[in-house]
N, C-alpha and C positions, 0 to 999 in steps of 0.2 A: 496923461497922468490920471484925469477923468475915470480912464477905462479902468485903469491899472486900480483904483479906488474904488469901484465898482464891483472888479473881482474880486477885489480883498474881500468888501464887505456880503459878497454873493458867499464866498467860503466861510466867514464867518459864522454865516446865518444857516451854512450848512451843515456846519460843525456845530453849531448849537443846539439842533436836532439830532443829531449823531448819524448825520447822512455816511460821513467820512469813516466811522465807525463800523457802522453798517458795510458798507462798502468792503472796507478789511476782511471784517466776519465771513461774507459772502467768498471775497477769493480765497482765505483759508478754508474755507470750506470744501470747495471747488479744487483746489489743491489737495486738501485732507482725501475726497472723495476718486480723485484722479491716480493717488495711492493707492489706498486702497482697492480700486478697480486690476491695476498693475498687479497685485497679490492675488485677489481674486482668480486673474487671466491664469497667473500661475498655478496657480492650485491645481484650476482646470486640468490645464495644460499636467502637471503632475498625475493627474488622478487618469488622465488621459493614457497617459506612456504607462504607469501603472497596470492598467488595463489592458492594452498590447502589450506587457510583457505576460500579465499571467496567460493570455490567449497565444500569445506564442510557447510559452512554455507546455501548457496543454498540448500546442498540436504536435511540440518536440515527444512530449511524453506519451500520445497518441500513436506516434510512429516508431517510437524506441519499442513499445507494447505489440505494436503489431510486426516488427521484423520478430521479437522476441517469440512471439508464438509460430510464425513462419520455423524459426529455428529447433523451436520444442518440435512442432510437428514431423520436422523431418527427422528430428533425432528418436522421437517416437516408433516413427516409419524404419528408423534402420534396425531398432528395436526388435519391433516385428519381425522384420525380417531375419533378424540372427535368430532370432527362438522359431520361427518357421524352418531356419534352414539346418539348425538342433535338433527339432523333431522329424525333419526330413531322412537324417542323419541316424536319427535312433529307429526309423523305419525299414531305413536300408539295412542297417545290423540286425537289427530282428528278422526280418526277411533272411536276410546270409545266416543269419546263424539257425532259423528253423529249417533251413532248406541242407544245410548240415550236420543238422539233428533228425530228421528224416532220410537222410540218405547213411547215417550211422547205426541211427535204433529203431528206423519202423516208423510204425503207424501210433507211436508212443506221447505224441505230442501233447496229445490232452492230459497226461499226466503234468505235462511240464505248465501248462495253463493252470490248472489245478493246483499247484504247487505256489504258480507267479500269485495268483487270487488271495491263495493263503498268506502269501507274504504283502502283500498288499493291505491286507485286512487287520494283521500283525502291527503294522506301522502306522495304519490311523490309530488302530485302540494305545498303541504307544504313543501317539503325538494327542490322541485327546487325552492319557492322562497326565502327557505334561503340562498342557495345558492349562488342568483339573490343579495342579501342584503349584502353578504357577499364579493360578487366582488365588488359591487361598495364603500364598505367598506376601503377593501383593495386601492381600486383605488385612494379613497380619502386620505388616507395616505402616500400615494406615494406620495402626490402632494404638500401633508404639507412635506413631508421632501425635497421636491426638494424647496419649495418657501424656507422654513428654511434653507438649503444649499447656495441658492443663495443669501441670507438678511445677512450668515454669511459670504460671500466670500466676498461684500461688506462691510461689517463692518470693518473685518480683513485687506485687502487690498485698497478697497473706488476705488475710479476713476485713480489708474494710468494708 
């Protein structure tokens, strides 16, 4: 009973100081902080996976990039080759058709050259002055939207 008396008055004297108090504080604390730690991990952990996905999504979008240009390139390639094998094509006619214009009219060919050149020369000065028609076209447009812009800026707002 002695001891039992003892300890009472050892707690008292401990609690009189706010040992026991104290005590509290400290595993709230250690608790509070042991949460907190748990949140932390997470986050990490969040910002982590985060992380490997945009790095994954990169090297998905890496390699969708690069079949995509594999695909341009050959589609380019077969490109070529149809307009190679167009102008192959318009070689051989030409070829067959002077060698049929030589065996109809002579030694006349040069007039026909002479003739293609002109037409030739015909169709740029026709395509540079649509060109020519088609700037100033443009230019005139630009000018109805900017007057139309500014007759609406008045309209909407007027003279403040």
């Amino acid at each position: 009973m002695q001891v039992w008396a003892t300890l009472r008055s050892a707690t008292d004297v401990a609690d009189q100081f706010g040992f026991l108090e104290g005590a509290k504080g400290v595993s709230s604390s250690l608790n509070a902080s042991r949460e907190v730690s748990k949140e932390l991990t997470k986050s990490i952990a969040d910002t982590q996976k985060e992380a490997s996905d945009v790095a994954q999504q990169r090297n998905l979008d890496r390699r969708r990039e690069l079949r995509e240009n594999e695909v341009r390139k050959e589609l380019f390639l077969k490109r070529v080759l149809i307009a190679w094998e167009h102008e192959e094509q318009v070689r051989r006619e030409e070829a067959r058709l002077r060698a049929d214009f030589l065996k109809k009219y002579g030694k006349r060919w040069a007039e026909v050259e002479a003739l293609r050149a002109k037409l030739e020369k015909q169709e740029k000065e026709f395509q540079k002055a649509f060109d020519s028609d088609l700037s100033r076209a443009r230019w005139a447009q630009f000018w109805c939207f900017a007057v139309a812009a500014w007759i609406a800026y008045f309209i909407v707002w007027g003279n403040k």
